[in-house]
C-alpha positions in Angstrom: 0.0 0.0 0.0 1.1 3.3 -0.8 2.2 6.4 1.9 0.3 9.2 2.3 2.3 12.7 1.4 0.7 15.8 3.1 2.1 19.1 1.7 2.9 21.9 3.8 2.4 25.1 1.8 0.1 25.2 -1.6 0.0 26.8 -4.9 3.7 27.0 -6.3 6.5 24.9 -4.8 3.7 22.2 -3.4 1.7 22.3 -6.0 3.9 21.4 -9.1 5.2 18.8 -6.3 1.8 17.6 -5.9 1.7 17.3 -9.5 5.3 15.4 -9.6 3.8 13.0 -7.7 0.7 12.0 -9.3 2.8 11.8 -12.1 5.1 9.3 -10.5 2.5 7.4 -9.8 1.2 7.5 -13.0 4.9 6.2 -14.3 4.5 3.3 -12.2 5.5 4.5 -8.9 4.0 3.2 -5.9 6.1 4.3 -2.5 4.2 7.6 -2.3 0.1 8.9 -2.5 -0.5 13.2 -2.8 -3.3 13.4 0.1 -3.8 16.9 0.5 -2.5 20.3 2.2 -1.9 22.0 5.0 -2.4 25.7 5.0 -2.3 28.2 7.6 -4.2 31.1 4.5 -6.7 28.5 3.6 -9.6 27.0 5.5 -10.0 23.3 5.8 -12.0 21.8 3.1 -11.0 24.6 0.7 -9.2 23.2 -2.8 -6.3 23.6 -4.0 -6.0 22.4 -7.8 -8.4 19.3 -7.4 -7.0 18.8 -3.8 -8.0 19.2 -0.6 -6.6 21.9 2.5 -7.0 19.2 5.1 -6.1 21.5 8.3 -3.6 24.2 9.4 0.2 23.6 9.9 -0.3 22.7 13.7 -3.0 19.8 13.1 0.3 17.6 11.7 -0.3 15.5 14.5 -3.0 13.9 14.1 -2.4 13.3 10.4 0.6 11.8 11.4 -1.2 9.5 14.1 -3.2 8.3 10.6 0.1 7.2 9.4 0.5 10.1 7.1 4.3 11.5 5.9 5.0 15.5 5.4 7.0 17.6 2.8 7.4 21.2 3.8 7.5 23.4 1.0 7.2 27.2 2.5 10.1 28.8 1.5 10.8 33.0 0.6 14.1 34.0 -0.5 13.8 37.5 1.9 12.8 36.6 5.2 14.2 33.0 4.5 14.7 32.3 8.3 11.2 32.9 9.9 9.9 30.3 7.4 12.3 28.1 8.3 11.5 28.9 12.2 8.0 27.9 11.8 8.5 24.4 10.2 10.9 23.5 12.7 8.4 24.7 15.4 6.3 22.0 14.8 8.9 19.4 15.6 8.0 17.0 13.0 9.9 14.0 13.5 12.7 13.5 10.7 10.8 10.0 10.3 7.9 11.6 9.6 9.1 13.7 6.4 8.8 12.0 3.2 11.9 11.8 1.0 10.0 11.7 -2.5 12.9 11.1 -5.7 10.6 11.0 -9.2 11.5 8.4 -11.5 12.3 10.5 -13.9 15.6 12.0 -11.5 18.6 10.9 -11.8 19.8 10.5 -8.0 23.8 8.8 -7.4 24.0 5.8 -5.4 26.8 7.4 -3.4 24.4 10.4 -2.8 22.6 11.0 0.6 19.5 12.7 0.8 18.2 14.3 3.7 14.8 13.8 5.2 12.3 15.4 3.4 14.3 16.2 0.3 12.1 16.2 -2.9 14.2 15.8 -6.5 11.8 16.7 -9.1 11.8 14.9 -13.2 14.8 15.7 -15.0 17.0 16.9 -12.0 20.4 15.1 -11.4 22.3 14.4 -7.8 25.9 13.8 -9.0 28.4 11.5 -6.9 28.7 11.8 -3.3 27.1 14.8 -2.6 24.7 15.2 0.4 21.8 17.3 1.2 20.5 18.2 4.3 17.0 17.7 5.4 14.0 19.6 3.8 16.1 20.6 0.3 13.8 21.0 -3.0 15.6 20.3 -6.1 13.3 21.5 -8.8 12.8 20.6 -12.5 16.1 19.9 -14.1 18.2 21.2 -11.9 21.4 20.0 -11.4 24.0 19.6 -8.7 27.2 18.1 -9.2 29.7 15.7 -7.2 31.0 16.1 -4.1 29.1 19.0 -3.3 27.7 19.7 0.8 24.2 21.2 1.3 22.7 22.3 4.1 19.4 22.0 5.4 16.1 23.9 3.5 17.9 24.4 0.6 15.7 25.6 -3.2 17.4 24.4 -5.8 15.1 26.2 -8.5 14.3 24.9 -11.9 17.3 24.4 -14.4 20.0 25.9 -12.3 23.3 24.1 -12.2 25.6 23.9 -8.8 29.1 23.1 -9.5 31.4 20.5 -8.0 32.9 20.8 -4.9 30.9 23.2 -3.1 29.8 24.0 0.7 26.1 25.5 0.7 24.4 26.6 4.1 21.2 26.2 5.4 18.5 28.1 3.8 20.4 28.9 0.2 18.2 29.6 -2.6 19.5 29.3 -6.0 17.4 30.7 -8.8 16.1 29.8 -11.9 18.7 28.8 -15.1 21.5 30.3 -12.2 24.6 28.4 -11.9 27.8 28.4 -9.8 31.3 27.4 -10.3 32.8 24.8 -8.5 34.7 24.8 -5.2 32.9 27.7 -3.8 31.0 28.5 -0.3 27.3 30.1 -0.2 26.8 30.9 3.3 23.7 30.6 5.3 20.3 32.3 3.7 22.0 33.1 0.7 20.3 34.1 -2.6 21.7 33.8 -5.9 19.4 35.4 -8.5 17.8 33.8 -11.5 20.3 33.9 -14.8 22.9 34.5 -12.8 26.2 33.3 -13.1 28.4 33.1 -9.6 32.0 32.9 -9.4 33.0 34.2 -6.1 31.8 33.2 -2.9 28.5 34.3 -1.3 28.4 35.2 2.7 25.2 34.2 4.6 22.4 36.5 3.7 23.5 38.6 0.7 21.9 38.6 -2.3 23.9 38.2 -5.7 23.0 38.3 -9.3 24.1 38.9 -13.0 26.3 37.3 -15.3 29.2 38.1 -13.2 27.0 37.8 -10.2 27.4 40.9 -7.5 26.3 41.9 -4.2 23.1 43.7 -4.0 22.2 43.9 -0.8 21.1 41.8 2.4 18.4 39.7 2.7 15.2 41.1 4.9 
């Protein structure tokens, strides 16, 4: 029998997740069900693209007493950290949060993924690179070998991450952005979308262009 996934957030990052899911199923995939939501904007029994808003963040509990698994997808590139404060508030156990891979990934045996890590179709996990837990590597993006990554990382669609390189917690990467290898992002890091980095990135700034530059602190 299938697991239930819950989805903590809604229309964006959980619902094209939602989506990858169904579709996995549809592939032939049967580790993982899409149940529903949980939404702190939206009322129970509301709808969210065909599925339901089954409770507020806080009622976790008792989905999870039902068996049910969680992916936490509420993530902001300014103000990063009081999203990040809110999920871990809720002290969902790590074996609890649902580690979904869709077939369509490619995913290195010598990877590790941490709990709760989604890696959407087309996306690639080169050799012996780890993630921590709650990371979302979108649609074809691509991170390569021997690369560290903290925990609630965003790995947005298309973006490449080079080899070799330390990320923090709560780094997002933006869309078709890519890095060169051997390089630190540091905590709550943005990199913008397009942009190209070549230099390091201190925790909090926010970089872009093709080179990418400081712009200014995160919120």
């Amino acid at each position: 029998m299938r697991k239930k996934i819950i989805i903590l957030g809604g229309i964006g990052n959980g619902s094209v997740i939602a989506s990858a899911i169904v579709d996995a199923n549809q592939r032939g995939a049967r580790e993982w069900e899409f149940a529903g939501y949980l939404n702190d904007r939206l009322e129970a029994g509301a709808r969210i693209e065909t599925f339901p808003v089954m409770g507020k963040l806080d009622d976790w509990v008792k989905f999870a007493d039902d068996g049910c698994f969680f992916i936490n997808t509420i993530f902001r590139i300014d103000g990063q950290q009081e999203r990040i404060d809110r999920f871990e508030a809720l002290d969902i156990p790590n074996e609890r949060l649902a580690t979904f891979v869709h077939p369509m990934a490619y995913v290195a045996s010598s990877a590790r993924l941490g709990s709760g890590t989604v890696v959407m179709p087309l996306a690639a996990i080169s050799a012996a690179t780890i993630t921590g837990k709650g990371c979302l590597v979108m649609v074809g993006a691509k991170i390569l070998h021997n690369t560290k990554i903290g925990k609630y990382c965003h790995f947005a669609a298309q973006c490449c991450v080079g080899a070799n390189m330390n990320v923090g917690d709560g780094v997002h990467i933006g869309l078709n952005a890519c890095t060169r290898e051997n390089l630190s992002i540091g905590k709550n890091a943005t990199l913008g979308m397009g942009s190209v980095l070549t230099k390091d990135m201190g925790g909090g700034e926010i970089w872009a262009g093709n080179p990418a530059r400081f712009l200014r602190r995160a919120k």
